[in-house]
N, C-alpha and C positions, 0 to 999 in steps of 0.2 A: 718984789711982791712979798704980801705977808704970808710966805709960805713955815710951815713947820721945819724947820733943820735943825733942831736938838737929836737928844739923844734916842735913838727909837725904840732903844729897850723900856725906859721910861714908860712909852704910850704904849707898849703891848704889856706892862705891868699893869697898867691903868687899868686895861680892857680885858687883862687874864688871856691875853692868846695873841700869840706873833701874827699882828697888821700887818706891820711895818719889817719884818725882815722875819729869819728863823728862830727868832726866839729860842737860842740856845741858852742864855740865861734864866729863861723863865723857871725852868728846876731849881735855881738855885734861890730867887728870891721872886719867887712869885707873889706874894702880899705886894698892894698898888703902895706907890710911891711915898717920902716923907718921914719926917724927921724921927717919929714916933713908933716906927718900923710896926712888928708885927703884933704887937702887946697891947698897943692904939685902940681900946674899944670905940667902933665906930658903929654909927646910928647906922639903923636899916632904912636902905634910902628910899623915898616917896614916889609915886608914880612918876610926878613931872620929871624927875630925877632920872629914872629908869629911861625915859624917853628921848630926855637932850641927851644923855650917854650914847644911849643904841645910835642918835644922828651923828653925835658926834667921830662914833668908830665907824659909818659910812664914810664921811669927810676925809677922816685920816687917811680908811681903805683906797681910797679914789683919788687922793691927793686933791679934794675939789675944796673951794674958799664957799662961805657962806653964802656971798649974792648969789652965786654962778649955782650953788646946790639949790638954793632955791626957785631960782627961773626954771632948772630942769624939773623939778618937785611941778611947778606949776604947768610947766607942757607935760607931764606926764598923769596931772590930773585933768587935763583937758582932751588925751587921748582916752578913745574907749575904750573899754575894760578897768583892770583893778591896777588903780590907784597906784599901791605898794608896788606891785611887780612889772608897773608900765617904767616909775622908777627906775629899778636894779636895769630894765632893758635898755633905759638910754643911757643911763652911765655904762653897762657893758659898751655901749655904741659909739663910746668916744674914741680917737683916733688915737692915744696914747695908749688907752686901755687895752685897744684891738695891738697895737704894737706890741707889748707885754705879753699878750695872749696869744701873739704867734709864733715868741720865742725868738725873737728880733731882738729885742730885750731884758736881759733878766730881771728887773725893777722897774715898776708905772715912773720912779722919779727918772729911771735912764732913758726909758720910752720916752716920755716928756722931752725931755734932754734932745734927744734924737729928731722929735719933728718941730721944735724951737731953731735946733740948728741945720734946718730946712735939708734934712737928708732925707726924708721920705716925702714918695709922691702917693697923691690919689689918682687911679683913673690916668695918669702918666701927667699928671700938674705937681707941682710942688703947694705943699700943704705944711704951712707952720704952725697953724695954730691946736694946739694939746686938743683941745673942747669940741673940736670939728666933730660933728655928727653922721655917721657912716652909713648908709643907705643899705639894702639888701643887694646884693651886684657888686658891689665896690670894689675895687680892685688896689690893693695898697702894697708897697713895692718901695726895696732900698732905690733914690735916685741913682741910675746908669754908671755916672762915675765912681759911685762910690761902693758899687760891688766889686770892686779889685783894693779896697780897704781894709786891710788887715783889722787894724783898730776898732772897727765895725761887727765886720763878721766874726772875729774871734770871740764876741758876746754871744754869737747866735748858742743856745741851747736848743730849739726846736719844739714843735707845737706838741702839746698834751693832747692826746686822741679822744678826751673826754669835749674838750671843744667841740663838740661839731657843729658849730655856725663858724665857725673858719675853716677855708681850707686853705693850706700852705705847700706851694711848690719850692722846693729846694734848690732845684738845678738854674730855676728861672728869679728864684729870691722874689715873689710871690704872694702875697695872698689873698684870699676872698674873702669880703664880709657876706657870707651865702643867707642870713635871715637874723632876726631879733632871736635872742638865746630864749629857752622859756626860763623858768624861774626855777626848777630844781637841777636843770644845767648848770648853774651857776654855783660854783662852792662855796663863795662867799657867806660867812656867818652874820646873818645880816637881818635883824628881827624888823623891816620894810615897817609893816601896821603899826608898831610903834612910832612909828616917825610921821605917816599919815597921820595917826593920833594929835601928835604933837603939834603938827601944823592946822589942823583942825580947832585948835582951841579958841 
């Protein structure tokens, strides 16, 4: 797939703040990318500008490809309520994401990783696909064999208690998608209206 696998220091210079991992470099060469380093006068960039950006650091955040962000853009503007923040709630809602988010994972691309190579179930089914959209109830869980997987489990880091539209058993390897996040739950730096904006034109 045409997935991004450069360098991800790269795109968190681009965007001025670690997407894409911890941006420990970032102190040291925070000015975006290019031959021309920091000396480069560069124009101040134009609205439409400002706005393919903002979609753009969703994409990266989410690891989501442009048809698939936009099918969700468009069920999330055919959900009632606001537009922007119906957004951020189904992409919190995907089944890679919720991986990630329950510390199954330490990276959306391992989470990914993880329910491609069909090691997490929903609901006790095996679920491979990343995009799977998570219901309020859901119940998502290392498949059976592969909680005695070292390999596995030595990833777990454990849920952030700022979550609370997950919750995670430990002893049982575990969790629930308990409801849609609301929108200041979510830390993600993520200006939503701009990107409504953008597809609106």
């Amino acid at each position: 797939m045409a997935r991004y696998t450069g360098p991800k220091t790269r795109i968190s210079r681009i965007f001025g703040e670690p997407i894409l991992g911890n941006g420990k470099y970032l102190t040291k060469n925070s000015f975006p990318p290019g031959q021309h380093g920091p000396s480069k006068k560069r124009k101040a960039p134009g609205e439409y500008a400002i706005q393919l950006k903002e979609k753009q650091k969703a994409k990266y955040t989410y690891g989501v490809l442009e048809r698939q962000f936009r099918k969700t853009f468009d069920e999330a503007a055919r959900i009632k309520g606001v537009t922007g923040e119906n957004l951020i709630k189904l992409l919190e809602a995907r089944l890679d994401n919720a991986v990630y988010r329950l510390g199954i994972s330490p990276s959306r691309p391992g989470a990914r990783q993880l329910v491609s190579h069909k090691h997490i179930t929903v609901n006790g089914d095996v679920v491979n696909v990343p995009s799977f959209q998570l219901k309020p109830g859901d119940v998502i869980s290392i498949k059976e064999k592969d909680k005695a997987n070292t390999a596995i489990t030595s990833q777990f880091r454990g849920k952030n208690q700022k979550f609370n539209w997950l919750d995670w058993n430990e002893t049982e390897m575990k969790g629930t998608f308990v409801a849609y996040p609301e929108r200041e739950s979510v830390p993600e730096n993520i200006k939503e209206q701009l990107i409504v904006e953008l597809y609106s034109k």
